[in-house]
C-alpha positions as CSV (number, residue, x, y, z in Angstrom):
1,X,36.7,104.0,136.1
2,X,39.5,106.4,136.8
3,X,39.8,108.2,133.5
4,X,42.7,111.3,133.3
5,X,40.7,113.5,132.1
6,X,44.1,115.2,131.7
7,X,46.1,114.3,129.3
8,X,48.2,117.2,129.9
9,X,50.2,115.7,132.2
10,X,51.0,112.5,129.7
11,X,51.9,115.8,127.7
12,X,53.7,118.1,130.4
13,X,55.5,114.9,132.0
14,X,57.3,114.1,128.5
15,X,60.8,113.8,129.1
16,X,61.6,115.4,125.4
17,X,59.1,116.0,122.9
18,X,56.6,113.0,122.3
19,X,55.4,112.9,119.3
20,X,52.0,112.4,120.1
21,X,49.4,113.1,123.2
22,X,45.2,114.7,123.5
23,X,42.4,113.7,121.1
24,X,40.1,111.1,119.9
25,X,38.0,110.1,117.0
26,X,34.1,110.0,116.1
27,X,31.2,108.9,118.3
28,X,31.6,106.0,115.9
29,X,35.0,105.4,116.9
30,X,36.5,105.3,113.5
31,X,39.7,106.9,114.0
32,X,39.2,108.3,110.2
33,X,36.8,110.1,108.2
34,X,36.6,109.1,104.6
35,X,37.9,112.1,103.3
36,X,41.2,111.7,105.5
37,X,44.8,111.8,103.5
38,X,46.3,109.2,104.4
39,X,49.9,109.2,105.5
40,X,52.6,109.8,102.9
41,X,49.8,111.0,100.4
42,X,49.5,114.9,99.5
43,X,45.9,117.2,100.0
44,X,46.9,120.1,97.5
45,X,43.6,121.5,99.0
46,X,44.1,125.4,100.7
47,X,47.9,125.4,98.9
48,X,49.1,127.1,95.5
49,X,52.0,127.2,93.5
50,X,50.6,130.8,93.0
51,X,51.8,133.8,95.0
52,X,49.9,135.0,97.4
53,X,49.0,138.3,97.2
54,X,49.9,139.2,100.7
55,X,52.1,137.3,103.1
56,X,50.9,138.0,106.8
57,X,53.1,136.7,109.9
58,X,51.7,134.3,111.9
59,X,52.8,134.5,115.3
60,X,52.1,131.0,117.3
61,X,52.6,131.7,121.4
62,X,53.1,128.4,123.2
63,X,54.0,127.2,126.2
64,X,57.8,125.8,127.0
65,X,61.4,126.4,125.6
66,X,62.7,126.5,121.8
67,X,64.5,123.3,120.7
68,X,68.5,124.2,120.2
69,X,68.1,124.8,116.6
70,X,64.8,126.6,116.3
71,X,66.4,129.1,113.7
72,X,66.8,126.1,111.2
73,X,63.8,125.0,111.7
74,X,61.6,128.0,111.5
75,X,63.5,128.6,108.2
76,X,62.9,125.1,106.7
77,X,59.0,125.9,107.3
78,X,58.8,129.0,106.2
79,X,60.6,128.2,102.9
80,X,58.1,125.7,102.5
81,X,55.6,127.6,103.3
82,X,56.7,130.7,100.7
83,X,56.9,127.6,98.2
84,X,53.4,126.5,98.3
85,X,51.8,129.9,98.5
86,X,50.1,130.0,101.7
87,X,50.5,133.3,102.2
88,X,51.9,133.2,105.9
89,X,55.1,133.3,107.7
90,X,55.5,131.2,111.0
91,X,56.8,132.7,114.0
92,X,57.1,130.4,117.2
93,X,56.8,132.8,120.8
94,X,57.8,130.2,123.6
95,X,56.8,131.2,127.3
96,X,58.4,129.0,130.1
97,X,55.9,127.0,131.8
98,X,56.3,128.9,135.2
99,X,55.1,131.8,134.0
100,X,53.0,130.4,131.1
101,X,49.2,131.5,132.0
102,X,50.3,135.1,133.3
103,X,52.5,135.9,130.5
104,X,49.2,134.8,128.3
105,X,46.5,136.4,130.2
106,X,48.6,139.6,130.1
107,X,48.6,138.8,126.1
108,X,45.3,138.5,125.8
109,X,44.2,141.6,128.4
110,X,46.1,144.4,126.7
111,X,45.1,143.3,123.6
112,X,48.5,142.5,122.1
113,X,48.7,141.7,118.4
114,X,49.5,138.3,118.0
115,X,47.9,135.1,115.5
116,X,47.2,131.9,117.3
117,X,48.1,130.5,121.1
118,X,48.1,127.0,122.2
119,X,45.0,125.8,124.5
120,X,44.9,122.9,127.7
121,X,41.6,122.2,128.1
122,X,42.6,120.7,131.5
123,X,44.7,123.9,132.5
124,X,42.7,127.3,131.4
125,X,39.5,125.3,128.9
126,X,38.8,127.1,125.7
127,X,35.2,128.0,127.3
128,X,37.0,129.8,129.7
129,X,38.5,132.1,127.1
130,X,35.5,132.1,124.9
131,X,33.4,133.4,128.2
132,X,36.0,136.3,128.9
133,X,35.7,137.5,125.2
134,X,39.2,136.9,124.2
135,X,38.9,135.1,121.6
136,X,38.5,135.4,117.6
137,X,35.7,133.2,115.7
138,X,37.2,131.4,113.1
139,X,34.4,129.5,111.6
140,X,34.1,131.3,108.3
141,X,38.6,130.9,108.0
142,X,37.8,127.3,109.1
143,X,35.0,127.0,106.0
144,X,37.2,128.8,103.8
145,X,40.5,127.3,104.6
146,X,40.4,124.5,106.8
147,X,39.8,121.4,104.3
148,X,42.6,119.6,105.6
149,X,41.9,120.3,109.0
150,X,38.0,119.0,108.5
151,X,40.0,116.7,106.9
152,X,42.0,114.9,109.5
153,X,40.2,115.8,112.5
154,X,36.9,113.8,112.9
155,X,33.7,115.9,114.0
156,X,33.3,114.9,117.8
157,X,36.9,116.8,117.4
158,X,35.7,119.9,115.6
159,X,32.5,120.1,118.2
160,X,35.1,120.0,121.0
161,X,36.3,123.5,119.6
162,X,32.8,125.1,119.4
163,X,31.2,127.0,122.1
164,X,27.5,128.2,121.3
165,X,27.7,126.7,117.9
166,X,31.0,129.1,116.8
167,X,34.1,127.4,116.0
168,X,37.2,129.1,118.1
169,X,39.5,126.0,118.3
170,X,41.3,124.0,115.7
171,X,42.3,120.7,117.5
172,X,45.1,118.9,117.9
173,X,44.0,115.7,117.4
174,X,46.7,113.4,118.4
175,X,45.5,110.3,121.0
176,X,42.7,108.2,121.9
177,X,41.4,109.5,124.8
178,X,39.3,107.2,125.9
179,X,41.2,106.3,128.6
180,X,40.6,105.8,132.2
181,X,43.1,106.9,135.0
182,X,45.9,106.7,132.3
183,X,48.6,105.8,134.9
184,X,52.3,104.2,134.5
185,X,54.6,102.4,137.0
186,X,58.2,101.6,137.3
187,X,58.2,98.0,136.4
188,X,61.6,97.7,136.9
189,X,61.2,99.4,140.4
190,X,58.6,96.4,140.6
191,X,61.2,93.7,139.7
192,X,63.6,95.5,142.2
193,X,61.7,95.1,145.3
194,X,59.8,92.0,144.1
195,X,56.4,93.3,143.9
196,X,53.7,91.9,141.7
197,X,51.9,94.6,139.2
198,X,49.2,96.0,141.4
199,X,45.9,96.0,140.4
200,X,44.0,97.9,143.0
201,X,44.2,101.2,144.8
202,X,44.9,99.2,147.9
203,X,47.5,97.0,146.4
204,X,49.0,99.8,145.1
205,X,48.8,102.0,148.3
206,X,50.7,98.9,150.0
207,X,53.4,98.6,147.1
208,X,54.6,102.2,147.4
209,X,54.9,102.3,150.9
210,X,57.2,99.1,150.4
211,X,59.1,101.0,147.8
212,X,58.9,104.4,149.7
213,X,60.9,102.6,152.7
214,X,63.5,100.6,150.7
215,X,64.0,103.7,148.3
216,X,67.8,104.2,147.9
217,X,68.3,106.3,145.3
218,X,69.2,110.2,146.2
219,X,65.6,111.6,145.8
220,X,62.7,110.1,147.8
221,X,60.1,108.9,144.9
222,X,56.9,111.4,145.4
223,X,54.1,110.9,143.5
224,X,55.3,113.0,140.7
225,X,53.0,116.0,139.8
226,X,52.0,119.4,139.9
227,X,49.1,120.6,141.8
228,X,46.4,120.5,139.1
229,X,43.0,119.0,140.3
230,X,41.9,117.7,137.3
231,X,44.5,114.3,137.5
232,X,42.7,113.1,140.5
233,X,38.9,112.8,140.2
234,X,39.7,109.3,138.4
235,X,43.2,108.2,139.9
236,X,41.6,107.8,143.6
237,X,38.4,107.4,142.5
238,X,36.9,103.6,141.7
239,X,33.7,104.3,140.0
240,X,33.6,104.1,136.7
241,X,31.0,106.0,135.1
242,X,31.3,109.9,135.4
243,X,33.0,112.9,133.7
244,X,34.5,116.0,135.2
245,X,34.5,119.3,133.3
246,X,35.7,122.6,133.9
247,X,36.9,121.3,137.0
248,X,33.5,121.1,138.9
249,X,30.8,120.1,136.7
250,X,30.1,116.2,137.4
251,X,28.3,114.3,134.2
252,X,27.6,111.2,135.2
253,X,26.8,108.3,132.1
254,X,22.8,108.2,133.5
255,X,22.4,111.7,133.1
256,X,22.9,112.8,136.3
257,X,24.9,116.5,135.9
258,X,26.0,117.7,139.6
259,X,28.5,120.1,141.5
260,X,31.7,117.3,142.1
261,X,32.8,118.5,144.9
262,X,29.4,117.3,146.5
263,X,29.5,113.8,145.6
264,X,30.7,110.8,147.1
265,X,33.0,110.2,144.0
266,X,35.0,113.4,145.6
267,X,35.0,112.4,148.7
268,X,36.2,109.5,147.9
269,X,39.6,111.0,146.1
270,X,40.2,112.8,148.8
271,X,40.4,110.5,151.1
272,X,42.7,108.2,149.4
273,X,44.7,111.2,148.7
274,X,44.5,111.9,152.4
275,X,45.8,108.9,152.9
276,X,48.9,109.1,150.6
277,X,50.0,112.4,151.8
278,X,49.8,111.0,155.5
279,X,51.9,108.1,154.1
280,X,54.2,110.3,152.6
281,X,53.7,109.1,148.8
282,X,52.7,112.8,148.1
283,X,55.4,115.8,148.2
284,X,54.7,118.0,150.8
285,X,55.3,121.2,148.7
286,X,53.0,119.9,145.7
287,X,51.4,122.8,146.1
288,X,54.3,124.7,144.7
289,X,56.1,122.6,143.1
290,X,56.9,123.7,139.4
291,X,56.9,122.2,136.1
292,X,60.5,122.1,136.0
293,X,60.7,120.5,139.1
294,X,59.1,118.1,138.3
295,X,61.1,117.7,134.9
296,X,63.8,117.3,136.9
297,X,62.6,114.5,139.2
298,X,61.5,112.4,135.9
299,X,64.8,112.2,134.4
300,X,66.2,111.6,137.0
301,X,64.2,108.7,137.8
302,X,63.6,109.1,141.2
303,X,59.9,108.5,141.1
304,X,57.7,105.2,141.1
305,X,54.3,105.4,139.6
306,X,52.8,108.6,138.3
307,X,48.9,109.6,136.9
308,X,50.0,110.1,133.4
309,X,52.9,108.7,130.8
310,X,56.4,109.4,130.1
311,X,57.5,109.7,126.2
312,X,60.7,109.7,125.0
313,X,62.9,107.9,127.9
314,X,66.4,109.5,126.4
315,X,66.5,112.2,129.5
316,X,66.1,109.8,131.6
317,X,69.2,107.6,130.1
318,X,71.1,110.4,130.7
319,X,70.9,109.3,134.2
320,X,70.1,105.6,134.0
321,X,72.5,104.8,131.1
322,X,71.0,101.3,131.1
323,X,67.0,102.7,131.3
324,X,65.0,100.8,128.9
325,X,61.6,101.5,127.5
326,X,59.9,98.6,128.4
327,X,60.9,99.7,132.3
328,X,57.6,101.6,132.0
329,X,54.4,100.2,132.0
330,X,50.8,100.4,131.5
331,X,49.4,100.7,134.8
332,X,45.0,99.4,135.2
333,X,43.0,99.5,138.4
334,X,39.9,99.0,136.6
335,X,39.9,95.4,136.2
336,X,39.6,96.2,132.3
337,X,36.5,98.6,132.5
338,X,34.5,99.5,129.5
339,X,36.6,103.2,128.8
340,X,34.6,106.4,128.5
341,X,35.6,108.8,126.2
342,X,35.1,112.0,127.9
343,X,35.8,114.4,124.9
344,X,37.7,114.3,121.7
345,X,40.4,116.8,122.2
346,X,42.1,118.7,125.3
347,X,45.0,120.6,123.2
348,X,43.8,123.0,120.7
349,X,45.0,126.3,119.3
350,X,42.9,129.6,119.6
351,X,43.2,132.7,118.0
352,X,43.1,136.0,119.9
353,X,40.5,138.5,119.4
354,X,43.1,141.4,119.3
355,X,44.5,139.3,116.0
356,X,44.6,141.4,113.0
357,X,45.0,138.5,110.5
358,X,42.4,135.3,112.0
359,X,42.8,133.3,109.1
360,X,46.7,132.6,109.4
361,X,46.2,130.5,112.4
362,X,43.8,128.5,110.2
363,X,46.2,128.6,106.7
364,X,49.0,127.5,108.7
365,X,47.3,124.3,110.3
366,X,45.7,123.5,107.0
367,X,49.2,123.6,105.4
368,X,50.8,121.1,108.2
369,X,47.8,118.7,107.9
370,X,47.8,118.7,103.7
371,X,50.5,116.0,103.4
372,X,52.6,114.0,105.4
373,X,55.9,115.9,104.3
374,X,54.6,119.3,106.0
375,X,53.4,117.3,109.1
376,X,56.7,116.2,109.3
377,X,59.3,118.7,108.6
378,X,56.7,120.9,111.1
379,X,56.9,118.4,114.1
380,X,60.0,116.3,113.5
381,X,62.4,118.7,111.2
382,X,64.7,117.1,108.7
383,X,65.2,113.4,108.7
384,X,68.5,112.6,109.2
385,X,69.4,115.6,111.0
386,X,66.8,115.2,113.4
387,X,65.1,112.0,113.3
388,X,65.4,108.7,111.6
389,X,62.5,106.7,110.7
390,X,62.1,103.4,111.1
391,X,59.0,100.5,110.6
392,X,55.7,100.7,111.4
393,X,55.7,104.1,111.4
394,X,58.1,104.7,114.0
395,X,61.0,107.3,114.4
396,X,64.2,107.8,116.7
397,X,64.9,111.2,117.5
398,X,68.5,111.9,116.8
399,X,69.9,113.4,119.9
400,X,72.7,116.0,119.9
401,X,75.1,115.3,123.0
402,X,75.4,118.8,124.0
403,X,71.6,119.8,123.8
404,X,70.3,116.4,124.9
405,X,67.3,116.9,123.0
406,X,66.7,117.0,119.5
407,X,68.3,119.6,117.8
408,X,64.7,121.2,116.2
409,X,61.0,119.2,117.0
410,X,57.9,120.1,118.0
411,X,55.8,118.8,120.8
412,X,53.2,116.4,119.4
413,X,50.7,116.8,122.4
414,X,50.4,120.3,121.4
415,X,49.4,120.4,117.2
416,X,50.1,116.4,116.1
417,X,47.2,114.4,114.7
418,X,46.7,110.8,114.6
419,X,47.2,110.2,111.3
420,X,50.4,111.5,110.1
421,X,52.3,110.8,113.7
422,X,54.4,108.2,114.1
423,X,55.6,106.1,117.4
424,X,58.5,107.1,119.0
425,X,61.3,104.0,119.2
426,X,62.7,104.9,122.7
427,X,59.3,105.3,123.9
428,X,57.4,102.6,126.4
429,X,55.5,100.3,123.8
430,X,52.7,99.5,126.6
431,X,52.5,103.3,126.7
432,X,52.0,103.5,122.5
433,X,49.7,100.4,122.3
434,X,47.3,102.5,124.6
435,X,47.6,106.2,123.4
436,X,48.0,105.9,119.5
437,X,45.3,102.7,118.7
438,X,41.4,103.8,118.7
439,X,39.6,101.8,121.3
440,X,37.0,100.2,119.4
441,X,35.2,99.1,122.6
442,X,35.0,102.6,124.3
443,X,32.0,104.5,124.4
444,X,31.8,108.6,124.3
445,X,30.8,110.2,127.3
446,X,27.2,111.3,127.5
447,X,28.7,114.8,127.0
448,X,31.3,114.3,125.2
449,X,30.3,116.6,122.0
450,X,28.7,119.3,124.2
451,X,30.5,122.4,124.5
452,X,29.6,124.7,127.1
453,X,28.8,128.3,126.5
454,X,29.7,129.9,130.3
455,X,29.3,133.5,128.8
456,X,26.3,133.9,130.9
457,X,28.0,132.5,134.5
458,X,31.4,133.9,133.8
459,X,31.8,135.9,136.5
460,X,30.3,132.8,139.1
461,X,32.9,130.6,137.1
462,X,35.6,132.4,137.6
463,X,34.9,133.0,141.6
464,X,34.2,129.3,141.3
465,X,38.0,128.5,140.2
466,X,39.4,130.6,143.1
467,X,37.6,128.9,145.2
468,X,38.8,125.5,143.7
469,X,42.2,126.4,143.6
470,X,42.7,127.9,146.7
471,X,40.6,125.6,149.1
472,X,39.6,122.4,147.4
473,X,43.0,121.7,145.1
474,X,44.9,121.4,148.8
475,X,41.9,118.9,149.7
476,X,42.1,117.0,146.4
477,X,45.6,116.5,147.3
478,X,45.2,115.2,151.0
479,X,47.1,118.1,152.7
480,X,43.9,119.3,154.0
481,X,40.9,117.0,155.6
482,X,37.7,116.2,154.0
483,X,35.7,115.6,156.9
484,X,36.2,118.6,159.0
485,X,37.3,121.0,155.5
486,X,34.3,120.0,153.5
487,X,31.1,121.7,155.0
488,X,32.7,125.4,154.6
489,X,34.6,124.6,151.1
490,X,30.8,123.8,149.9
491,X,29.5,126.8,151.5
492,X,32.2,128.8,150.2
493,X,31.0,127.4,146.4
494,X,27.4,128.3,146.8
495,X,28.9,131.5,147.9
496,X,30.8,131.7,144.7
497,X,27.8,130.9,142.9
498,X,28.4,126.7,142.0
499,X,24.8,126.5,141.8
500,X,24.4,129.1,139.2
501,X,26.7,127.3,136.9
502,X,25.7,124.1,137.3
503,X,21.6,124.9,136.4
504,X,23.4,126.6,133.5
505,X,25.5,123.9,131.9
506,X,22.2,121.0,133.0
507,X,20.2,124.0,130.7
508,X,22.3,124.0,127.8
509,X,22.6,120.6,128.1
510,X,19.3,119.5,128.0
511,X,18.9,121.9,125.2
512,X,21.5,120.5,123.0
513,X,19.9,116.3,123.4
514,X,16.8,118.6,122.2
């Protein structure tokens, strides 16, 4: 099974904002719980009419640029907000991606005064900033004024934001996740060149060689990503039974808990990726290339087949006028493997321990997930200014020609929830049926609702990472060699002190099925 466990990148890769992309429902797989508002009705639970008696800014940091129009829409929410007595103002503090985690560790190191940051599990975990102390519990806020978010977000969800039994996330609950390598294809790059759907690594090693060496577009196609290791434990891997966490701990569905980097699951990946990069499928400069970049190279469609999906296709019309859809499809190695669903959310917000006001985070989110009218005018903006909806709970962006973007939205990967969103019209249908319907065939990871307190190990964790990122990410990606890179890379973990945090999490673990 080659599961991404990061749907960041279906999330980092959108073209515009997809309303949309990270969580999934109970162990049960119900993708409701009984106490859910359903779309279009109103929870009047954690708002008044009444004025509050204080009205505390919320400032919400996150990750990207503002939409054209973010003035507008800031202004629409917040006179919403002031009208149903929540008692906070929004505030929306974009940081570009390319200096995103700096900018935020900065934040969160000088203790600056600030209400509520957005978390990628698959990027920097919520663990991780639970273990360096910089985060605010919010479980009594949550008890207090989070019945919409208990609401709407099932409790596999709500364990996802708990390390050692204290709740420090509120999650974004948008997709099923139970997916395996999560990867799309060109298929009309595949009609092109006359190539049939692959439907192994092999096949599809062969097909983008074929398509590498007729390419005629101005851009060779790389295998469009940035360097994050997480995307390729499952893409190169054929097994289909394990989980990777905090980017070295290997859970395997029979229990067995193990450093990855040791096991032949690992060794695998890298050696397919090995054999990519020598084929020159895999950008040379991965290693530095930037979100942005990569940005750039979807829209403008110079690109085959990439570990994660696309959303909204309108930037890359901009290029392709004729680009449909339905040109991108669902793309399955697995022969239709059982999926494993290897947590319930991987976007979440956090509030920082240097907030003055920890509750506003909570307010706010409660607010957006009370009726379908706050979801919406939060996410989408006004309808007919900014989106039109449609059937089947579907929407259109309405695009302004000068931005070439919707003139106010908000990134559905980041704060949407599965039961308010709806399905984006210019968006790949194979790529909805897969991330917005609850597989009921799936099965949760053995470890799925176990959160990991590293408090203890946080100093081996973060050696751990350097190591990872500086010595094993290159490997992962095929630039280095497994065979003769492996040997010091492991010694160079045990130096770090791998071992440490593996007994750890296997301790907690086994505590936890206790």
């Amino acid at each position: 099974m080659k599961k991404s466990i990061a749907l960041l990148l279906a999330c980092m890769l959108l073209i515009t904002a997809f309303a949309a992309c990270s969580n999934t429902p109970e162990p049960t797989s119900q993708p409701q719980s009984s106490a859910v508002s359903k779309p279009g009705e109103s929870s009047e639970a954690g708002t008044s009419s009444a004025a509050p008696a204080e009205t505390v800014k919320m400032t919400y940091t996150i990750p990207g640029d503002p939409p054209p129009e973010y003035d507008r829409g800031i202004k629409d929410i917040n006179d919403k907000l002031a009208a149903d007595g929540v008692g906070v103002e929004a505030e929306f503090n974009y940081i570009s991606w390319d200096v995103w985690d700096q900018k935020l560790n900065i934040m969160l190191s000088t203790g600056e005064k600030f209400e509520a940051f957005h978390v990628m599990d698959d990027r920097v975990s919520l663990a991780n900033y639970a273990s360096r102390g910089a985060l605010a519990d919010i479980t009594d806020a949550m008890e207090q004024y989070g019945e919409n978010i208990k609401a709407n977000v099932p409790e596999l969800a709500l364990t996802n934001g708990k390390i050692g039994g204290k709740q420090y996330g509120i999650p974004a609950f948008w997709v099923e996740t139970a997916l395996n390598e999560q990867a799309t294809i060109r298929q009309d790059i595949l009609d092109k060149y006359n190539i049939p759907m692959p439907t192994t690594m092999e096949e599809l090693t062969q097909a983008y060689i074929q398509v590498m060496e007729q390419w005629d577009g101005d851009q060779l196609p790389y295998f469009p990503s940035v360097a994050v290791n997480e995307r390729l434990p499952y893409f190169f891997t054929s097994s289909d039974d394990f989980c990777v966490y905090s980017n070295v701990i290997y859970v395997n569905q029979d229990g067995t808990i193990a450093n990855y980097f040791e096991t032949e699951d690992f060794k695998e990946a890298a050696k397919n990726a090995k054999a990519w990069y020598d084929a020159g499928l895999i950008n040379p400069d991965v290693l530095t290339y930037t979100q942005d970049q990569l940005s750039n190279q979807l829209n403008s469609g110079n690109w085959f087949v990439m570990n994660g999906t696309v959303g909204n296709v309108s930037g890359i019309q901009e290029n392709i006028p004729d680009f449909k859809p339905e040109n991108i499809a669902w793309l399955d190695l697995t022969g239709g493997a059982q999926q494993i669903r290897p947590y319930a959310v991987k976007n979440q917000q956090a509030v920082p321990l240097a907030s003055e006001h920890p509750e506003a985070a909570v307010k706010f989110f409660n607010w957006v997930y009370s009726s379908q009218e706050n979801f919406d005018l939060f996410m989408y903006g006004t309808e007919g200014v900014d989106y039109t909806l449609g059937e089947n709970r579907s929407y259109t962006p309405i695009v302004d020609a000068t931005a070439g973007q919707s003139l106010y939205s908000f990134s559905g990967w980041m704060a949407g929830n599965i039961n308010f969103g709806y399905v984006d019209n210019n968006t790949a249908p194979d790529v909805n049926k897969h991330l917005y319907t609850i597989d009921e065939t799936a099965v949760d990871g053995i470890a799925a609702a176990f959160a990991f307190d590293a408090s203890s190990v946080q100093t081996q964790l973060a050696d751990v990472q350097t190591v990872i990122s500086s010595t094993l990410v290159p490997m992962a990606w095929g630039i280095t060699d497994y065979d003769t890179g492996i040997d010091a890379a492991l010694e160079m973990l045990k130096t770090a002190g791998v071992d440490d945090v593996i007994a750890e999490y296997q301790k907690q673990f086994e505590e936890s099925q206790k």
